[in-house]
VEXKOLLUM-751472 format. One record per residue (C-alpha): residue in one letter; x, y, z. Coordinates in steps of 0.001 Angstrom, whole numbers, padded with zeros to 6 digits, always signed. Each point is the difference from the previous one (the first is absolute). Example, Ala and Ser with C-alpha at 12.3 -4.5 7.8 and 13.67 -1.06 7.14 Angstrom:
// residues 2
a+012300-004500+007800;s+001370+003440-000660;
***
This chain:
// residues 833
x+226915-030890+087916;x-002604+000757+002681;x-003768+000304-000812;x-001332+003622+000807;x-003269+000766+000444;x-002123+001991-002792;x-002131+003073+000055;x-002366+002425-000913;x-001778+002815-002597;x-000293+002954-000873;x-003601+001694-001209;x+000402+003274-001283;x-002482+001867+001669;x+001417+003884-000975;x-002082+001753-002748;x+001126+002040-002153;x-000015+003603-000239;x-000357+000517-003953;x-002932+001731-000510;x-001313+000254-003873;x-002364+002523-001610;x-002987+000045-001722;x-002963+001612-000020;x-003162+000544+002385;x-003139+000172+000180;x-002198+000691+003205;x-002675-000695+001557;x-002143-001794+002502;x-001530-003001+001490;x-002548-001735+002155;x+000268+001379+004143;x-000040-003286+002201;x+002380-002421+001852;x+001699-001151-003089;x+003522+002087-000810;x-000303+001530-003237;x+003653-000717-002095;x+002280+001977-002018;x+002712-000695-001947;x+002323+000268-002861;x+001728-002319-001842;x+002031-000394-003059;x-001655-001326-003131;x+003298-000965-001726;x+000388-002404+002612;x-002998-001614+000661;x-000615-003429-000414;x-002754-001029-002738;x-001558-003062+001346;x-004212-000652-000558;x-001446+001240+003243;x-001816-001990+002619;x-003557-000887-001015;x-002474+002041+001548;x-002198-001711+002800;x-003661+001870-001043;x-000934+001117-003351;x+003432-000138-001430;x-001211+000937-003316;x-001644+003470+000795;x+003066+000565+002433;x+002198-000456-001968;x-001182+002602-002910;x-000290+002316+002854;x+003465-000243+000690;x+000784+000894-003607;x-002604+002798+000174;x+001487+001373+002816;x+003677-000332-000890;x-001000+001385-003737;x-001657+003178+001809;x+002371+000405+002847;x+003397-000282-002467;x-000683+002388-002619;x-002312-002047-001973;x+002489-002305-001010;x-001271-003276-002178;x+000165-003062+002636;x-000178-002745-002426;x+001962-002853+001300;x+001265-000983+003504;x+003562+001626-000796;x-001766+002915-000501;x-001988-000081+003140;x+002978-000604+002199;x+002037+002901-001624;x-003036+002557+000601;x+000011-001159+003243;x+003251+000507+001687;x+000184+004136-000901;x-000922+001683+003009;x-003174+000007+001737;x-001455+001400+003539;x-002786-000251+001547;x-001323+001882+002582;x-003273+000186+002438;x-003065+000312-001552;x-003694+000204+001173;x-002321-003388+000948;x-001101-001520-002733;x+001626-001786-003284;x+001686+002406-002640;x+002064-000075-002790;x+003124+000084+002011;x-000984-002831+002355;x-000956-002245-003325;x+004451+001498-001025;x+000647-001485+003762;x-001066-003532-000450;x+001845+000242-003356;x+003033+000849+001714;x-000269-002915+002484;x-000507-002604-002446;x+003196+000829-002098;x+001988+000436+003797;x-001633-003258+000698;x+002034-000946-003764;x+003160+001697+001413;x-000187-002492+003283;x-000450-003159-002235;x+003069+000924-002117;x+002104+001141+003064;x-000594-004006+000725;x+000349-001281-003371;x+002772-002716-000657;x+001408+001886-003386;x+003089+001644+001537;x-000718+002830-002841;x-003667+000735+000570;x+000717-000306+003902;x+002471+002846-000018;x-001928+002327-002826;x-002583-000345+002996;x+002632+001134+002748;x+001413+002749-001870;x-003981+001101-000501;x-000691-000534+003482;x+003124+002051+000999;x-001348+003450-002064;x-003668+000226+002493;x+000392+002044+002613;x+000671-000948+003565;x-003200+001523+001448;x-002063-001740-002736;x+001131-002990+000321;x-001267-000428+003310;x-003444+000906-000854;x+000217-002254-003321;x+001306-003074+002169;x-002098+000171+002944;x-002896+000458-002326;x+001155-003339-001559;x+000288-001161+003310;x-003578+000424+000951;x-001453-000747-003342;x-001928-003580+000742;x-000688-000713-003310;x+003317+000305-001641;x+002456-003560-000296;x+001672-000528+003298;x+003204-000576-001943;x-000283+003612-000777;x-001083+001328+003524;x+002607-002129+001466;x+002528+002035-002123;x-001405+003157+001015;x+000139-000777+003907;x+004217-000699-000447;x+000455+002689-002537;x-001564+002608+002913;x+001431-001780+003064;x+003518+000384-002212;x-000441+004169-000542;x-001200+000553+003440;x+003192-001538+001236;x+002134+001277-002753;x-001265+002873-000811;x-002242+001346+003057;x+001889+003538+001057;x-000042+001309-003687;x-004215-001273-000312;x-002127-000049+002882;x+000827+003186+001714;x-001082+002058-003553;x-003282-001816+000321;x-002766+002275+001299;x-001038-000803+002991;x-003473-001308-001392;x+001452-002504-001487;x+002644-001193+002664;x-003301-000432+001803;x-001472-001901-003097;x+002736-002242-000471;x+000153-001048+003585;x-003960-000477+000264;x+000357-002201-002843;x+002244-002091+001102;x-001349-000762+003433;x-003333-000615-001888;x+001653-002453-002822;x+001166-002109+003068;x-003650+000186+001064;x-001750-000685-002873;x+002449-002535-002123;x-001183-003514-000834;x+003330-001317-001490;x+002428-000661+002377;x+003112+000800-002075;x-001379+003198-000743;x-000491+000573+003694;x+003545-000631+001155;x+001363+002041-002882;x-001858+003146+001325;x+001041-000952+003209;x+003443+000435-000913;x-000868+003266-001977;x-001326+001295+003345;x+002829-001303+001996;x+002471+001779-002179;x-002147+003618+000381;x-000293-000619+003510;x+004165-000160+000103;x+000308+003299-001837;x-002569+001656+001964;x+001848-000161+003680;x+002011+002901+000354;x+003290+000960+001073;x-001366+000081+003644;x-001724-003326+000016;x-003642+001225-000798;x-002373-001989-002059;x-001603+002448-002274;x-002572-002496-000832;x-001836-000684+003267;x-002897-001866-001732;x+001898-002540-001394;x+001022-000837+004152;x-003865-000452+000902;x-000601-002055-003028;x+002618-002240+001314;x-001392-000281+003689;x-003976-000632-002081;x+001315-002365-002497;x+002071-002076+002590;x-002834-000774+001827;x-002657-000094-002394;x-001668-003456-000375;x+000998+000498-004037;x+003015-001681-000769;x+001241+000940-003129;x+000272+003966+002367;x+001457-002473+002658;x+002965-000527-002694;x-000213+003088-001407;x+000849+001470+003265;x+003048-002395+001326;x+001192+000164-004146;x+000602+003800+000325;x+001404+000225+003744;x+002123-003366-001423;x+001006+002592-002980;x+000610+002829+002219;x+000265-000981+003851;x+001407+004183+000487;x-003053+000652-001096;x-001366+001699+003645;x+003149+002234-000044;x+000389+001856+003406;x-002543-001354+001431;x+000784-003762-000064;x+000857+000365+003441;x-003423+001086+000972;x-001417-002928-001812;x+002558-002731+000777;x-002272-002464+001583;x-003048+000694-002241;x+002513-001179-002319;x+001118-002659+001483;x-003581-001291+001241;x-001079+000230-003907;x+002689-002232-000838;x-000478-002291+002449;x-003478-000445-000719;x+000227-000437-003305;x+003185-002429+000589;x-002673-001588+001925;x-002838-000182-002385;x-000753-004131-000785;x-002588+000736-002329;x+001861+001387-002654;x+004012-001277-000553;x+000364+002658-002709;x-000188+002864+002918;x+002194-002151+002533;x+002446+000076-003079;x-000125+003485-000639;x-000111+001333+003295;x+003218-001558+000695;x+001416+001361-002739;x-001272+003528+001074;x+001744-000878+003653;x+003196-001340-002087;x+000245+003410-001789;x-000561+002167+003241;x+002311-001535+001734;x+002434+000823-002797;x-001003+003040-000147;x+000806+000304+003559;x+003569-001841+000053;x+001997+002453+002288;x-002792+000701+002372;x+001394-002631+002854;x-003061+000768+001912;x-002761-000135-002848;x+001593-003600-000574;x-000040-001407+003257;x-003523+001515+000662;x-001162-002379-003452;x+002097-002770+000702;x-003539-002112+001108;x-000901+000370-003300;x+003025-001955-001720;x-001975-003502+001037;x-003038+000904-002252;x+002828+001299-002535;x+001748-003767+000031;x-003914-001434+000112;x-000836+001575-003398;x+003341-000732-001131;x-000925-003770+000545;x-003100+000247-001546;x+000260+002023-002813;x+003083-002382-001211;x-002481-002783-000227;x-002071+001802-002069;x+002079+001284-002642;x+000510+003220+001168;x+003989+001342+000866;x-000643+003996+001002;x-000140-000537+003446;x+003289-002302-000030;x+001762+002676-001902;x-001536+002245+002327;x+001972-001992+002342;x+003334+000029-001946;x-000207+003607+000161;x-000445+000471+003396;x+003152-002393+000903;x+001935+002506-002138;x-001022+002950+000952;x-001297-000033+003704;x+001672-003428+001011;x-000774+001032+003955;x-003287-000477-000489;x+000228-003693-000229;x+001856-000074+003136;x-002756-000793+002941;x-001360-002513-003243;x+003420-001238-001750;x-000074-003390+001047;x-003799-000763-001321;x+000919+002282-002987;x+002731-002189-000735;x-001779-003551+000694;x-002857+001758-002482;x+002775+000744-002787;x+001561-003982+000458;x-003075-001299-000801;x-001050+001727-002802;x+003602-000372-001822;x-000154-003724+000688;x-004152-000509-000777;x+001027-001510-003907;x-004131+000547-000755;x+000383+003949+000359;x+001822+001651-003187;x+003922+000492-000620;x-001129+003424+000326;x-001461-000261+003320;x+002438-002077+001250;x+003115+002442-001028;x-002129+002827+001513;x+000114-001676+003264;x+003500-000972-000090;x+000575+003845-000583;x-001441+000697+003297;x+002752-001742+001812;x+003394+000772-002235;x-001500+003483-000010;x+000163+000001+003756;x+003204-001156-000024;x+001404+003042-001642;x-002182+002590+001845;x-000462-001775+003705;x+003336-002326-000171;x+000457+000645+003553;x-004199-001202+000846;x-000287-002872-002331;x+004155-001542+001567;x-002585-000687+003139;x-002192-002228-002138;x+002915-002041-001399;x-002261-003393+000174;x-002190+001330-002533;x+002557+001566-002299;x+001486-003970+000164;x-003221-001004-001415;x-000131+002695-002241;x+003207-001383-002079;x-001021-003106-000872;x-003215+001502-001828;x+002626+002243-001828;x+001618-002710-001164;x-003087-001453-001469;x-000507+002087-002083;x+003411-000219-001151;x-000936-003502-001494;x-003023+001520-001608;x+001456-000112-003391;x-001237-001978-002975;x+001767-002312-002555;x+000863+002166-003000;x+001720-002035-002907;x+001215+002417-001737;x+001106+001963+002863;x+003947-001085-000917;x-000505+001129-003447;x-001199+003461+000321;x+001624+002593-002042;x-002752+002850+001803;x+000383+000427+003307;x-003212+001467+001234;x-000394+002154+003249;x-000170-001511+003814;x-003800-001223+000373;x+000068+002243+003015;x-003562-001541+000391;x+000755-003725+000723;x+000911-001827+003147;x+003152-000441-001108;x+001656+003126-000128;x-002307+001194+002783;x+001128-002495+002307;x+003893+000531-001103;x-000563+004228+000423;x-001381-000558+003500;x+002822-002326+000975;x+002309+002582-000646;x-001989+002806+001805;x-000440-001615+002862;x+003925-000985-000092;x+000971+003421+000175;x-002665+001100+002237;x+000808-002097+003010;x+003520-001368-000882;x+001606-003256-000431;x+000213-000752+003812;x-003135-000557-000124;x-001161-000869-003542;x+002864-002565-000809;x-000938-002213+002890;x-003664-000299-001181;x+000990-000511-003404;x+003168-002425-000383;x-001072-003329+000788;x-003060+000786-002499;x+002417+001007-002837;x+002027-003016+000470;x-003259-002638-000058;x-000794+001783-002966;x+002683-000271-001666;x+000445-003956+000170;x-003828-000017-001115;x-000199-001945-003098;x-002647+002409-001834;x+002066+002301-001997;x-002454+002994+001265;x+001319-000415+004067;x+003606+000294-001191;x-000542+003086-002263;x-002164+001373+002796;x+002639-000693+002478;x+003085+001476-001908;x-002031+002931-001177;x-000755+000487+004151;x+004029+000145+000724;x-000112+002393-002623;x-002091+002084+001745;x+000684+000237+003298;x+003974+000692-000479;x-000402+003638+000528;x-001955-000253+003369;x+001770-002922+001032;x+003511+001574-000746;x+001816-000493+003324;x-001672-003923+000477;x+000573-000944-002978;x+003224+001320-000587;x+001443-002394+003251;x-001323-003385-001921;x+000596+001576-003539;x+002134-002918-000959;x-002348-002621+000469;x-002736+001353-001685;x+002440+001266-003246;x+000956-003647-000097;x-003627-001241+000437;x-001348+002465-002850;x+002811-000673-002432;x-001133-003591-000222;x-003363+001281-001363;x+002169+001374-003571;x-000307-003343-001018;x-004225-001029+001049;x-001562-002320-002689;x-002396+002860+000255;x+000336+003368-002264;x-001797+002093+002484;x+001918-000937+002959;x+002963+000473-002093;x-000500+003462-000380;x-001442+000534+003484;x+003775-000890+000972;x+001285+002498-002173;x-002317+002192+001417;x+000923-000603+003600;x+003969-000206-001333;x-000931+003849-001615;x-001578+001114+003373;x+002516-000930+002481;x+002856+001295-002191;x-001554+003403+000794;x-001243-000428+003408;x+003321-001029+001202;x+002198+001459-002438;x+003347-000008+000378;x+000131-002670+002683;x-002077-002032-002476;x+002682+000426-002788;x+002605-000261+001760;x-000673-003715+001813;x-001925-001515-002743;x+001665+001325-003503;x+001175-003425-001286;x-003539-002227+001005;x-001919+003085-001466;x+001785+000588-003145;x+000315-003641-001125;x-003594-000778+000848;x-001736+003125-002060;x+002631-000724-003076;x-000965-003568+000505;x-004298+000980+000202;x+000231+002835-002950;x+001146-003085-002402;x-003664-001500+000416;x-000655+000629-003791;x-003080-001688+000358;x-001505+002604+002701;x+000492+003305-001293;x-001855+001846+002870;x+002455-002020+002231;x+003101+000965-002042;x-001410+003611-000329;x-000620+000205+004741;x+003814-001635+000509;x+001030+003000-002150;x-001824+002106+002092;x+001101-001401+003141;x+004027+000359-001393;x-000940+003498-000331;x-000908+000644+003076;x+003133-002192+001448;x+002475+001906-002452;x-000974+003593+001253;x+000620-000242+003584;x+002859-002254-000640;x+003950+001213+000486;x+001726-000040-002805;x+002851-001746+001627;x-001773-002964+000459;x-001634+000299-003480;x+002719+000176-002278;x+001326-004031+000608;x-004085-000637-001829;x+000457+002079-002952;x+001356-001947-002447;x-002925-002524+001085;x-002515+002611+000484;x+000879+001671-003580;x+000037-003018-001863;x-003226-001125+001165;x-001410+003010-000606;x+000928+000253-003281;x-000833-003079-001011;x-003472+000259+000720;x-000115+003392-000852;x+000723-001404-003616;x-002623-002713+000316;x-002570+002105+001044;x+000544+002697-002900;x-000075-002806-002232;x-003640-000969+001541;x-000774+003845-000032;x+000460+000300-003802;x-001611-003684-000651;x-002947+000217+002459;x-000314+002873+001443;x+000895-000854+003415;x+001463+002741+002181;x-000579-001087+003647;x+003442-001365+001257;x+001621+002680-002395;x-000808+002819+001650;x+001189-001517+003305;x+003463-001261-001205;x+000874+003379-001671;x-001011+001370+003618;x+002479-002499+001789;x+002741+001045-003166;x-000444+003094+001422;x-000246-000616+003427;x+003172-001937-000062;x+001544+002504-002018;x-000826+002553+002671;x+001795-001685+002872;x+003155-001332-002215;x+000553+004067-000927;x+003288-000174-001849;x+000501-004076+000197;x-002742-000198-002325;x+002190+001326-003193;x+000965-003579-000978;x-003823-000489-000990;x-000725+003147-001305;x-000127-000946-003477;x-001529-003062+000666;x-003355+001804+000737;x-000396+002778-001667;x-000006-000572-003465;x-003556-002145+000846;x-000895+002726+002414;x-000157+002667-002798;x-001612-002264-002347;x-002931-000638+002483;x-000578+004150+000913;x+000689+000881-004182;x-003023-003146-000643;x-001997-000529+002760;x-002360+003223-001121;x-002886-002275+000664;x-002989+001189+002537;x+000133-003087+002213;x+003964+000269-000002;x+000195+003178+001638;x+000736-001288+003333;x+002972-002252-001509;x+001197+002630-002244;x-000328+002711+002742;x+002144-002516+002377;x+002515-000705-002418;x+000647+003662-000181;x+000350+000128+003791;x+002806-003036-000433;x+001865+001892-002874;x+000560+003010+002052;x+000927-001920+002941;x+002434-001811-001436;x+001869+003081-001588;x-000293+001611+003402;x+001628-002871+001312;x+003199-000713-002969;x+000374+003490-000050;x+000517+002690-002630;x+002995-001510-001512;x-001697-003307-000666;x-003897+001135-000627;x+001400+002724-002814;x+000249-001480-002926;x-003750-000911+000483;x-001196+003301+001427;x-000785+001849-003315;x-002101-003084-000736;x-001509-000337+003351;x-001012+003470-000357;x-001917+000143-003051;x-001955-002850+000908;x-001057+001958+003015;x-000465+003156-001673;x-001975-001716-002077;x-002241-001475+002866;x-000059+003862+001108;x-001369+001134-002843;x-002664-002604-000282;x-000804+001098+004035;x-002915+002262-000983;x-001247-002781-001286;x+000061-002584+002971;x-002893-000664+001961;x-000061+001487+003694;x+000573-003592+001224;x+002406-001021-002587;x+002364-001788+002735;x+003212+001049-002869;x-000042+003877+001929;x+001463-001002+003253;x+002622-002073-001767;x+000593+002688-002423;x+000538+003134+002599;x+002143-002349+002046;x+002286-000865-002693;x+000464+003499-000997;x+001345+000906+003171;x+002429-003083-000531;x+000920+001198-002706;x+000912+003176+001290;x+002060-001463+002152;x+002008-002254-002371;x+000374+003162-002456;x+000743+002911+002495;x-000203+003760-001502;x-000419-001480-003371;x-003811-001058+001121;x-000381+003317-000373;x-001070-000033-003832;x-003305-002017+000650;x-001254+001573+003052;x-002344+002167-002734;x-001348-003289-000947;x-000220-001448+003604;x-001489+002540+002189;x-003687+000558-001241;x-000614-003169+000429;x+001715-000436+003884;x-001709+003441+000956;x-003374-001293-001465;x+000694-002528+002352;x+001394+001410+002956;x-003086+002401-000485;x-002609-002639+000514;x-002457+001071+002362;x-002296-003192+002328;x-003413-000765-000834;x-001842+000667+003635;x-003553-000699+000945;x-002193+000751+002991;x-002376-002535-000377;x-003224-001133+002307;x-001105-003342+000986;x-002617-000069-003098;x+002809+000499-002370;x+002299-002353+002024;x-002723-002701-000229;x-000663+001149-003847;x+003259-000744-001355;x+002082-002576-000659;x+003696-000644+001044;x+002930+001542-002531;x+003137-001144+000578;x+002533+003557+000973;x-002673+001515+002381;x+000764+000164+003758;x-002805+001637+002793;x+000022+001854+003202;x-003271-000559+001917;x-001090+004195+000952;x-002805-001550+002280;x-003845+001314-000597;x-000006-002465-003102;x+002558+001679-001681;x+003685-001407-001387;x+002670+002041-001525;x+001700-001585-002606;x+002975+000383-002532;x+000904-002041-002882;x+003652-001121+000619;x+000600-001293-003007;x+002555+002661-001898;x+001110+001153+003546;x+003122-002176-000653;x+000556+001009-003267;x-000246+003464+000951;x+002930-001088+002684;x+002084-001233-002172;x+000025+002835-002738;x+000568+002264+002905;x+002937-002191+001296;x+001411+000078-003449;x+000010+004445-000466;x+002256-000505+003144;x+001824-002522-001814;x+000541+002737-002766;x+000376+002816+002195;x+002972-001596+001284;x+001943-001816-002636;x-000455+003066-002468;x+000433+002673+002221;x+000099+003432-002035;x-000886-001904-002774;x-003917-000299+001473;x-000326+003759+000743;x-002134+000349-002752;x-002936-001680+001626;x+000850+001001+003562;x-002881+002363+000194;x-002387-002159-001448;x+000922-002554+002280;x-000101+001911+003431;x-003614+001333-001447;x-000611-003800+000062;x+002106-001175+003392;x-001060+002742+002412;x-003667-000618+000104;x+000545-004042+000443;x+001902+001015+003144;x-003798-000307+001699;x-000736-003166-002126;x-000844-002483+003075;x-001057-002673-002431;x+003284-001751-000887;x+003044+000506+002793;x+002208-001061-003025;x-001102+003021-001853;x+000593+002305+003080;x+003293-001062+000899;x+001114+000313-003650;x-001569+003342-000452;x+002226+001253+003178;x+002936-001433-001346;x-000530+001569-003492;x-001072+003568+001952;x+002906-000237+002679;x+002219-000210-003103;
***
């Protein structure tokens, strides 16, 4: 029932290794600064898109082009633009040639233009011509793809849409791809590359382009200290020291953007140049001229000091600079800019003690932000971060400062009541995702972190007498916000809570019957919530109240995402609940259920409406579940319309109803037993061997494959040794899943910054700008098809041996899976067995 909070992506930064062949020619090109390319590319899969209009003389350019390419490839015809793209992708290289234009220069700028092309498509919009252009881009060569890039990089004259591309495409293979590139390089044109760089920062007029090569140069910088701490690029160091105290400055930025990027970047001798460090930052922290620079440099002190996190002595000798830190925090805010807040953010995570000598001003800073209405929700959130991120790092600092976590609630709850009238809200059949970006569910996430972090002694106090005012508001938006808050603290506030329980289980039931939908299902809610936080106790003192008052809420016909929550919330009542005290409520609880199971397949089959459905066929199940062998009266009841729904419901946007109803037929036969669930069995099982053999076809996310492997190993259960006979059928599919292997990412700041949030993706912060990160969505999946080859293992016995020894080849290794303790702990069962 609780809201969690969402994550982040993945870029896939890894080339490929495929390398395809085609022919070459040789030769050589113009000596000079600029990098002569080469490359080779596939002409079956390149793109054919008109290519960028030529700046001078297009005409007479471009028939050189086709000269060229008809003299260089054989002398075949170039007629039409096809034609010219296909001749151009076989295999070309270029080499050093003397001063002066010559044929092969003339081949050069050819080349660039139709890379320039390649760029373009690698940003086009058509999902097709965008991955013709990756797959293209994937067959050049490591080593020439640097000079091609950088070459784009410098070019002045080409779009900066394009350059821009280039800068993250070779910022992206120095950090992905650095040990198998740079170290072939000869060392001319290590030397090259770095002299560039240093002199694009110099000589750059567009600022984008600038920062971009600053991160390009930040990344080689990171590759280039060694194992012992030495920066193999000593220039770069001196260009630093010039450029931060140049009177230029766009170098002034340049500078603090790649010591921001990469605050290691001294290596062992940081120590040596601690307080020329720390001087540069305060000057430029200092700097009223220029806000940009006060900005950035306290960024740059932000990311050394994360850098830094377990040096106790590095921090306390920087602690004066946390005031100009918390100054351009201020400022920045009021001018649209977050980084340094989130700067901030990060530091309360990851080196809380830092704050210390500042935590009180810290904390006044953060209160006013979150409550300044005229700053964004973003902006606001951010600063409420600060503080219910302290609270989980630093519990024990910020329990000194309880006056300001006091304030601190109220704001919380503020945003609680940020919602807006919806009126269709009760009739929605779609239930979209948690806005994880409004006040609301920020607020409600925070209330619940902070709970935990410090505890109900000291959290309930703060927080009662507002939940109480807010509930007797008349604005339906203070008593949603308020029952949603008892929802959310119940796991922090455990022990408090659990002393006045009665009180507020009285208080909230009263709420089942609001003239207000919303607050209506904000009871359920809170109902759902404390049935698990204080499960059994909750059950067992408040079965009768509970039981009548959900039956009595999921009759609201009228509300269907009412009907559908008070569903929920019965689920959650009915799995934690004994069955001793159940059993009196069946016959209610069945017939109920069934009746509005009935009325809702009707409404399925007339309208299309699925909603409530899927959550009574849940609670059938859920019921069924805890009744075990009490629930044989009903049997027949149910599943005649249970099998109708999985043998009809083939629909896309029924999976998750069809896939559900499968996870309510296998529960109930687990729960009648064999004697009772046989005659249906044989027809149970076709329909799911039919759903099997459709599995190839179901999308990755199709939410029908976790119901699917889960009922399988309920079946197994019901059916004993004669499972046996489908376990052909059943295993590719579980062992495709067991087998599925995280997406993980290193990713920088750029990329960080670059990319939007996916729900599934969780992040470590690595410090020096970097975050690991691993896409958890599968993970559980993964869990539970492991879970059910124990399952299996165990009920068939000799019957499994078959696919022991595919099996262990699958178990051992996940034995040092840290991602998932579900998945170890299973794995060790399954291996200890």
């Amino acid at each position: 029932m609780k809201t969690t909070r969402g994550n982040l992506v993945h870029i896939d930064t890894q080339p490929r290794d495929d390398r395809r062949g085609s022919k070459e020619v040789e030769g050589g090109s113009r000596d000079g600064t600029s990098i002569s390319p080469s490359f080779s590319l596939t002409a079956a899969e390149t793109p054919i898109a008109p290519p960028p209009p030529l700046r001078r003389n297009g005409s007479f350019l471009r028939k050189l082009q086709d000269d060229i390419l008809r003299l260089c490839f054989y002398s075949v015809p170039v007629t039409t633009e096809a034609e010219r793209l296909q001749a151009w992708v076989c295999r070309v290289h270029i080499t050093a040639s003397p001063p002066g234009w010559s044929f092969l220069d003339l081949t050069a700028m050819a080349e660039q233009q139709q890379f320039y092309l390649l760029l373009g498509n690698l940003m086009n919009t058509d999902n097709n011509v965008r991955k013709q252009a990756e797959e293209t881009y994937d067959t050049i060569p490591g080593q020439n793809k640097i000079t091609f890039l950088l070459q784009a990089v410098r070019d002045a004259s080409a779009a900066e849409e394009v350059r821009q591309m280039a800068a993250v495409l070779l910022r992206r293979l120095l950090s992905s791809s650095f040990e198998e590139i740079y170290p072939g390089l000869t060392l001319e044109m290590q030397t090259v590359i770095k002299t560039e760089l240093l002199t694009s920062i110099q000589q750059e007029t567009s600022q984008n382009i600038r920062k971009k090569v600053c991160d390009i140069a930040a990344e080689l910088c990171r590759n280039l200290i060694d194992d012992d701490g030495n920066n193999q690029w000593p220039e770069v160091l001196k260009f630093l020291f010039d450029s931060v105290n140049s009177d230029n400055v766009g170098l002034r930025e340049a500078a603090l953007h790649i010591f921001w990027n990469f605050p290691g970047i001294f290596g062992n001798q940081q120590q040596h140049y601690l307080e020329v460090i720390k001087r540069m930052l305060v000057q430029c922290m200092q700097d009223q001229a220029n806000p940009q620079i006060r900005t950035l440099a306290a960024r740059a002190a932000a990311s050394f000091i994360l850098s830094s996190e377990s040096n106790t002595a590095l921090l306390k000798h920087f602690a004066d600079l946390l005031p100009g830190i918390l100054q351009a925090v201020n400022e920045s805010c009021y001018q649209g800019d977050d980084s340094v807040l989130k700067s901030l953010v990060e530091i309360a995570d990851t080196a809380p003690k830092y704050l210390r000598p500042n935590l009180e001003p810290t904390l006044q800073l953060c209160l006013k932000l979150c409550a300044d209405t005229n700053l964004t929700n973003m902006q606001r959130q951010l600063a409420l971060e600060v503080i219910v991120t302290l609270s989980e790092t630093a519990a024990a600092m910020l329990r000194k400062h309880t006056d300001i976590v006091a304030q601190s609630v109220p704001q919380m709850l503020a945003m609680m009541v940020d919602l807006e009238d919806d009126d269709e809200w009760a009739m929605a059949d779609e239930l979209e995702d948690d806005d994880f970006d409004s006040n609301a569910v920020a607020g409600e996430s925070a209330l619940d972190r902070i709970a935990c972090g410090l505890g109900g002694k000291i959290i309930l106090p703060m927080i009662k007498q507002h939940i109480m005012q807010m509930l007797q508001n008349p604005d339906w938006k203070y008593r949603h916000a308020g029952l949603m808050a008892l929802s959310a603290i119940g796991e922090g506030c455990h022990q408090q809570m659990e002393a006045i329980l009665q009180e507020i289980v009285s208080f909230v039931l009263l709420f089942c019957s609001d003239p207000h939908p919303r607050v209506r299902y904000a009871a359920c809610n809170a109902i759902g919530q404390m049935a698990t936080d204080f499960a059994p106790t909750f059950q067992k003192k408040f079965h009768d109240k509970v039981i009548s008052a959900l039956l009595q809420t999921m009759e609201d016909q009228s509300n269907p995402r009412v009907q559908a929550h008070a569903a929920a919330a019965l689920i959650n009542f009915t799995e934690d609940c004994p069955k001793s005290l159940l059993i009196p409520y069946l016959d209610s609880l069945v017939q109920h259920l069934h009746v509005i199971m009935v009325a809702k397949l009707q409404e399925l089959i007339q309208k299309g409406t699925k909603l409530v459905l899927e959550q009574v066929v849940t609670s059938i199940a859920s019921v069924a579940d805890t009744a075990e062998e009490k629930f044989v009266p009903y049997y027949d009841l149910f599943m005649p319309s249970l099998k109708h729904i999985v043998e009809n419901a083939v629909q896309k946007e029924l999976r998750l109803l069809r896939g559900k109803t499968i996870e309510c037929i296998s529960l109930i036969g687990l729960a009648v037993g064999k004697d009772k669930f046989m005659p249906d069995a044989s027809a149970v099982m076709q329909l799911l061997l039919k759903t099997q053999t459709d599995f190839n076809d179901l999308e990755d996310d199709d939410p029908q494959i976790s119901y699917m492997i889960s009922a399988w190993a309920r079946m197994c259960k019901i059916l004993g040794k004669e499972f046996q006979q489908y376990l052909p059928v059943v295993m590719g599919p579980l062992m495709k899943t067991a087998s599925i292997k995280p997406e993980v990412a290193l990713l920088d700041t750029q990329d960080m910054e670059n990319i939007s949030e996916d729900e599934g993706w969780e992040f470590v912060n690595l410090g020096d700008q970097q975050s690991f990160g691993i896409k958890t969505a599968g993970l559980e999946e993964k869990a539970t098809a492991c879970q059910m080859l124990v399952c299996y293992a165990k009920e068939l016995k000799e019957g499994f041996v078959e696919y022991t020894e595919q099996v262990v080849k699958l178990m051992v290794p996940l034995l040092k899976f840290y991602f998932h303790d579900d998945i170890l702990h299973v794995d060790f069962l399954f291996v200890t067995s």
